[in-house]
LUMTIPA-574795 format. One record per atom (N, C-alpha, C): z, y, x; residue in one letter. Coordinates in steps of 0.1 Angstrom, whole numbers, plus 5000, padded with zeros to 4 digits. Atoms other than C-alpha are relative to their C-alpha. Example, Ala and Ser with C-alpha at 12.3 -4.5 7.8 and 13.67 -1.06 7.14 Angstrom:
REM LUMTIPA-574795
500049885009a/507849555123a/500050125009a/500049894991s/507149895137s/500850114992s/
END
This chain:
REM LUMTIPA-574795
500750124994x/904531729623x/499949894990x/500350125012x/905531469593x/499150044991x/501149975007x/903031639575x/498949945001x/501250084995x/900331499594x/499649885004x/500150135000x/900931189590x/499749904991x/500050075009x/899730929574x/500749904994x/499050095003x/902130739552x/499749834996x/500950104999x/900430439551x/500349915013x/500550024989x/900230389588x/501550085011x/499749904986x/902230659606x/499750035013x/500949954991x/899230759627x/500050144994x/500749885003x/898131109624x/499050004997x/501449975009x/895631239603x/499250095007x/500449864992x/892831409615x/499650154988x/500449885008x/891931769596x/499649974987x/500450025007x/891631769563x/499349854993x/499950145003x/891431359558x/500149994986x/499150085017x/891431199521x/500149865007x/499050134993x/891530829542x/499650015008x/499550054986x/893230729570x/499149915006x/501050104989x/890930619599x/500449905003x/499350034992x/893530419607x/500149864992x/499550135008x/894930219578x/499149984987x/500750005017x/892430299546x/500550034988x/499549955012x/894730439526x/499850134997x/500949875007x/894030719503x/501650095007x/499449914995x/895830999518x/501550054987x/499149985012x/897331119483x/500149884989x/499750105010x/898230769467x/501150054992x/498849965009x/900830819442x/500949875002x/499050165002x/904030589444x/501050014991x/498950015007x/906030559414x/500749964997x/498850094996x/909230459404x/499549834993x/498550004997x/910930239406x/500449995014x/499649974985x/909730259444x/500650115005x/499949865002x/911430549462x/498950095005x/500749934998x/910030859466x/499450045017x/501049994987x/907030909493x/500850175008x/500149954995x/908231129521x/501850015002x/498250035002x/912531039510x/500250015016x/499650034989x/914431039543x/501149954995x/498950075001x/916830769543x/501250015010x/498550064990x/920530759557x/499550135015x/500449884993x/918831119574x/499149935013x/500650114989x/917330859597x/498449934996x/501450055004x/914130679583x/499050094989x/500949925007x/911230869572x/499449884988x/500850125006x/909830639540x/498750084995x/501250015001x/906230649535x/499249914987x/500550085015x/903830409513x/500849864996x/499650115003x/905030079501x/498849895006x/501050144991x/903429769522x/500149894995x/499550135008x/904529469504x/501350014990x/498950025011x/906529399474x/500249844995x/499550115004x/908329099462x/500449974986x/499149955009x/910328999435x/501250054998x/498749984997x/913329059450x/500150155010x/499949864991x/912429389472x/499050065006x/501349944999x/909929589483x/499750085019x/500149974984x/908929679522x/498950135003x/500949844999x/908130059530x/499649985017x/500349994993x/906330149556x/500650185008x/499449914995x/908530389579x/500050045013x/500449974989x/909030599611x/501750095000x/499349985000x/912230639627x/500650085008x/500049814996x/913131049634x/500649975011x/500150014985x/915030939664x/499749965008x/501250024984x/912830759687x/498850024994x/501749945005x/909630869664x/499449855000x/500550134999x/909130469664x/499649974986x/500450055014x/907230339634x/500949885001x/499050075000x/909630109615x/499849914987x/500150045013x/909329879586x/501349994992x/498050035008x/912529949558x/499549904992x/500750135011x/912429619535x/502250104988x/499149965011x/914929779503x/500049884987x/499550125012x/916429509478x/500050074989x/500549945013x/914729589446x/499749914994x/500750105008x/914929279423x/499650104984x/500649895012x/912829509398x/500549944984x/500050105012x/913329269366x/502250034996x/498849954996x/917329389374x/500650135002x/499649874999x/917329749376x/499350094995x/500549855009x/916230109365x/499650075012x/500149864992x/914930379389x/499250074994x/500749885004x/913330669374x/499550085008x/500549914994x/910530859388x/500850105005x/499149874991x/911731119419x/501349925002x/498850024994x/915330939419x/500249885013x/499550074987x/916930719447x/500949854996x/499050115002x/919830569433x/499849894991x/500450205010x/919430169418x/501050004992x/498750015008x/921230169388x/499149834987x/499850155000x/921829819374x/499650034981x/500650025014x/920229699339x/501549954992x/498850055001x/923629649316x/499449844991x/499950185001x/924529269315x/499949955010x/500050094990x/923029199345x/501250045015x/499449914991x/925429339370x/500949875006x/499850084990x/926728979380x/499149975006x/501050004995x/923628879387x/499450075012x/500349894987x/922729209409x/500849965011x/499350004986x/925529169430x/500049845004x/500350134993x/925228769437x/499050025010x/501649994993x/921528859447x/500250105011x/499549964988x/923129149464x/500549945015x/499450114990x/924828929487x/499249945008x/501250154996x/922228669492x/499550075007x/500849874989x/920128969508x/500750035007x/499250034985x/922429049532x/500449925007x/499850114993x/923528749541x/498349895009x/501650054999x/919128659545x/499950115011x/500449914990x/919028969568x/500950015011x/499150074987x/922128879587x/499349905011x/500650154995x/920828539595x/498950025010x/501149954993x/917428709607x/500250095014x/499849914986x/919228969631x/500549895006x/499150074986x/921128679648x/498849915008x/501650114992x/917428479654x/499150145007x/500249894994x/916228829669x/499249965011x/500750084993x/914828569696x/498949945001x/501450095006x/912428389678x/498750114997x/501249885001x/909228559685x/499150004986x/500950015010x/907528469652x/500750074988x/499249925010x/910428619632x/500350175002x/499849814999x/910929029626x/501250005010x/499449964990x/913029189654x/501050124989x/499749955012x/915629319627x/500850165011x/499449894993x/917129679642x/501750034993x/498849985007x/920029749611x/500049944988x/500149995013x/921229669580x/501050094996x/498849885001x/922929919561x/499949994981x/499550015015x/924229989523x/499450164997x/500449885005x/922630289506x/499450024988x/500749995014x/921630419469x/500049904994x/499250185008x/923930109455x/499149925005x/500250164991x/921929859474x/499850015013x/499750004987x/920929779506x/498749965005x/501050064995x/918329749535x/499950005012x/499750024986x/917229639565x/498250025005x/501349974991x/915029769595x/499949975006x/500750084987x/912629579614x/499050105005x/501249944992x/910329659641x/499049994997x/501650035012x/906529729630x/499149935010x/500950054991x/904129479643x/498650044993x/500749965000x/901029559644x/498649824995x/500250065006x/898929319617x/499149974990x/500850045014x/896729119595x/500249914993x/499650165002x/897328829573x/498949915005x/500850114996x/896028519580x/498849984991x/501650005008x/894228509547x/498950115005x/501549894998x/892128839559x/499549975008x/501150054985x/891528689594x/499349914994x/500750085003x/890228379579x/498850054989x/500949945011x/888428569550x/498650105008x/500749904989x/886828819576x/498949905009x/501450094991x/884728469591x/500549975012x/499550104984x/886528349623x/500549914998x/499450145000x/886728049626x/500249945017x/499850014984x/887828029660x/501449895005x/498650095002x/890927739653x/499549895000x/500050134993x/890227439675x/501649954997x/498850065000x/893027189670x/501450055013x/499049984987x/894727259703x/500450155000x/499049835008x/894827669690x/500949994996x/498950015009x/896127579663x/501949935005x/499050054995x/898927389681x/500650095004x/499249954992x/899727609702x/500150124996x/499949895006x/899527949680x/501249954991x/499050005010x/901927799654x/500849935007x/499350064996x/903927619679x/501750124992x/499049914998x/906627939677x/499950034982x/500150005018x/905727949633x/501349894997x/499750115005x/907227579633x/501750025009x/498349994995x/910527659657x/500350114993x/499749955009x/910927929636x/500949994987x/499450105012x/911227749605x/501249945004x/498850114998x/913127479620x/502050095005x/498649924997x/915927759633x/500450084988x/499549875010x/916127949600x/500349874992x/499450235011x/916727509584x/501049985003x/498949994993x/919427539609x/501050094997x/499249885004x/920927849598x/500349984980x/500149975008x/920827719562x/498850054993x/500949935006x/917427919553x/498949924997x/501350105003x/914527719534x/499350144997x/501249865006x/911528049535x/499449974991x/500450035014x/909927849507x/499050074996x/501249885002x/907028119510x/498749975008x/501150004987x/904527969536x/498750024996x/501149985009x/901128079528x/499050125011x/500949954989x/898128259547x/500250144996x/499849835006x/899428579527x/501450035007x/498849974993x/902928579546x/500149935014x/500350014987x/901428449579x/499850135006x/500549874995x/900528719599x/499349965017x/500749974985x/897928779629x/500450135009x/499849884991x/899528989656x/498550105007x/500549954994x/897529239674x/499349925016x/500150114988x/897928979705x/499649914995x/500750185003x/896828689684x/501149935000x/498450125004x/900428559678x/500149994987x/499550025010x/901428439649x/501550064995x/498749945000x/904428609628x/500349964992x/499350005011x/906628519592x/500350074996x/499549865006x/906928779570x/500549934986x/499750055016x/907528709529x/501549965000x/498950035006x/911328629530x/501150044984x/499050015009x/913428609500x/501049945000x/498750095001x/916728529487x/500049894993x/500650115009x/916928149470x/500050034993x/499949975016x/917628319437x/498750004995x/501549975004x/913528359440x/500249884993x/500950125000x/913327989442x/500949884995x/499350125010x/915827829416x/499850094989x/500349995011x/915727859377x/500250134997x/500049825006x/916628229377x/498650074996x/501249985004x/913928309354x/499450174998x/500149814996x/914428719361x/499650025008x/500349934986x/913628669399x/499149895005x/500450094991x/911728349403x/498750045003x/501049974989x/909328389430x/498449964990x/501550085006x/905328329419x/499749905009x/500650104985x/904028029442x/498850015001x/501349984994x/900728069459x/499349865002x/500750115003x/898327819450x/499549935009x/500750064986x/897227549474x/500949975011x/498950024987x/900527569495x/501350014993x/498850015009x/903427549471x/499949864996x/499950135006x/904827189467x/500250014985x/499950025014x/905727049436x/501750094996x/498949925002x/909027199438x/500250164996x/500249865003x/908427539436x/499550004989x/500549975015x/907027529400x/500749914993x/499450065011x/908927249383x/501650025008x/498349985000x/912927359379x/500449885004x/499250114999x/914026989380x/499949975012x/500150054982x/913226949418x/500850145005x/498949904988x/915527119448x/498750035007x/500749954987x/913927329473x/500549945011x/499750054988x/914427179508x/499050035010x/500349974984x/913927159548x/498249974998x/501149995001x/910826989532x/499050084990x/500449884998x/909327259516x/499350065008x/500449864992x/908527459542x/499049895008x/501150094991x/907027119559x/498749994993x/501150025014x/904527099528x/498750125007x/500849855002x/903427469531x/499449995014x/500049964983x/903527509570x/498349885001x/500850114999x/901127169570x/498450064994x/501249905013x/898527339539x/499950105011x/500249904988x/898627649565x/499449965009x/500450094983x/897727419598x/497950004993x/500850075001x/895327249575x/498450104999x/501349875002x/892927589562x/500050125013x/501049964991x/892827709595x/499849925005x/500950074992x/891127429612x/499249944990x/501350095005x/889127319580x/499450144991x/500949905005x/888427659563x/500449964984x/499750025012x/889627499531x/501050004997x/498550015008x/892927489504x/499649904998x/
END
């Protein structure tokens, strides 16, 4: 049966498919290292599939989880710039020198995926299922929503974001935020590329990293996304902070109700 599936999506293929009706992916994409290998079963438990977003700090497969057959998203801590994986292998083996480094950042990601299962509440944030240790690092599975970004909805010509939408679609974006300010977490990432359009027309947060993106560590710092990245995020001599996120989140509000950065 996992044959016939598309790893992309985890819809079924129909007969002889090169792409998925489903998702648009080429049936036979190739994924090489230092992602793991397409079709790996993790921890005997998670089927991994194509790669759906990558970071600089980790990369988010697109999975399906053998005992309830539930599509699943694994996000695996891969600060690439920090490690080795060779085509076909599994195991993350550490670049020598940096191996304090790894394991700080180690940390930080667990302690960023912790944080997220205890907000499990907040409907705009992932619905985290586990985290677990495997192939010297570590990762965590969330539930798969079903999605577009914001830049593709807006790119795609709707302009359907009356002020009072917009209020009330990002109401649960901005308590969000404000609960993960509370826990310590600045996302530092806000942008129409780590918005997300539910299926229902909710809004969701995806793009998290550890702060290591988003101070001088010049191995893992994050890129910032033009048009929505304060001044902080590009010049080292400024702190990230609670405002931050008010910056970005605001630039967000602003290009859906005017169509412009």
């Amino acid at each position: 049966e996992l044959q016939n599936l598309c790893l992309g999506c985890m819809h079924e293929l129909p007969p002889s498919a090169e792409v998925c009706p489903n998702c648009s992916r080429w049936v036979r994409e190739p994924q090489h290292a230092p992602l793991l290998p397409k079709r790996y079963v993790l921890e005997g438990r998670y089927f991994i599939g194509f790669s759906i977003s990558s970071s600089t700090d980790s990369v988010t497969y697109c999975g399906l989880d053998l005992q309830g057959g539930r599509r699943v998203s694994v996000c695996e801590f891969l600060p690439k710039n920090l490690i080795v994986r060779n085509e076909g292998e599994t195991i993350v083996k550490v670049r020598t020198g940096y191996e304090a480094m790894y394991n700080a950042c180690y940390q930080s990601f667990i302690r960023l995926w912790k944080t997220l299962l205890s907000l499990n509440g907040e409907p705009a944030l992932p619905r985290v299922k586990e985290i677990f240790s495997a192939n010297s690092t570590v990762y965590a599975v969330y539930e798969t929503v079903e999605f577009i970004t914001l830049e593709a909805y807006l790119s795609s010509g709707k302009r359907d974001f009356t002020w009072e939408r917009v209020k009330a679609v990002f109401r649960p974006v901005l308590s969000a935020l404000k609960t993960l300010q509370q826990k310590g977490t600045v996302h530092a990432a806000v942008s129409p590329q780590t918005v997300l359009v539910g299926a229902d027309g909710k809004l969701h947060l995806s793009g998290f990293s550890i702060p290591q993106t988003k101070s001088d560590v010049i191995e893992l710092r994050a890129t910032s996304c033009a048009g929505y990245s304060p001044l902080e995020l590009s010049d080292r001599r400024l702190s990230v902070g609670t405002y931050t996120d008010v910056y970005s989140a605001m630039a967000v509000m602003y290009t859906m109700l005017t169509g412009l950065t």
